[in-house]
N, C-alpha and C positions, 0 to 999 in steps of 0.2 A: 837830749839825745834819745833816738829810739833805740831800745835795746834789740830790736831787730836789725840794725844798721853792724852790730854785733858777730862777726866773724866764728862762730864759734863751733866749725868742724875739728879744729885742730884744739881743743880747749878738755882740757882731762876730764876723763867720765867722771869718776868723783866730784871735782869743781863742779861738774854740769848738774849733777843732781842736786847741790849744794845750793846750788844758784838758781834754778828752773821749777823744784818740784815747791809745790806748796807749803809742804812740812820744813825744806832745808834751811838749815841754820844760816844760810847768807841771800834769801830768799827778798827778805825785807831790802839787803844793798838791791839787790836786780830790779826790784820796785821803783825804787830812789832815782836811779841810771834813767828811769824814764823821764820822771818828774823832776828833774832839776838841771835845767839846761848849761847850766855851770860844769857839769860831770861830762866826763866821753871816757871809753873804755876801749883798751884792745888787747887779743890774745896773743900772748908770747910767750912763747918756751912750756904751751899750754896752760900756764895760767893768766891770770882775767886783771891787768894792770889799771887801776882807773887811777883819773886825773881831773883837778877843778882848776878850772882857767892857766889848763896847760900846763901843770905842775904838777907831778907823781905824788898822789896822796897814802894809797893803799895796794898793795898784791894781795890777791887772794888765791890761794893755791888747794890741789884736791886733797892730798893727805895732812901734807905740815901744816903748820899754823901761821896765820896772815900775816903779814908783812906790813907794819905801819910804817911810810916813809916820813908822812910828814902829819901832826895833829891835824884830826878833821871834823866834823860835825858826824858824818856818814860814821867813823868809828865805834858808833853806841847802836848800830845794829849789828855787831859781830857780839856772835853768842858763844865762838868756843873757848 
C-alpha cells in the first residue's frame, strides 16, 4: 500500500503528527503501511484503522491509546 493512497484530511491532527512527523511514536507503523503490501489503511471517525489481508488488526487514534483488534507483527512498533 502506498501511504499516499491514504485519505488523510479528515484524520485528527494529533494522529497526524503521531504518524507523519519523523520523531512520532507511530511514525515507524506509517513506514511499515508502505512496505508491506499485506496492510491497507483507512481514516474513520479520524483515526487511522489498518488491516492485513482484510482483517481489522489495529486503530490508532490521536489522544487515547491504540486499539489492538487482533495480534499482529506491526504491534512492536507502538511505543505508548
Amino acid at each position: 500500500m502506498n501511504t499516499a493512497d491514504i485519505d488523510t484530511t479528515n484524520m485528527c491532527s494529533h494522529l497526524r503528527h503521531k504518524l507523519m512527523d519523523a520523531d512520532g511514536v507511530y511514525h515507524q507503523i506509517w513506514q511499515t503501511l508502505n512496505d508491506d503490501p499485506k496492510l491497507t489503511a483507512v481514516v474513520r471517525s479520524r483515526q487511522l484503522h489498518i488491516y492485513r489481508n482484510g482483517k481489522k488488526v489495529l486503530v490508532l487514534k490521536g489522544k487515547a491509546k491504540p486499539q489492538i483488534v487482533k495480534e499482529d507483527i506491526i504491534d512492536k512498533y507502538i511505543k505508548d
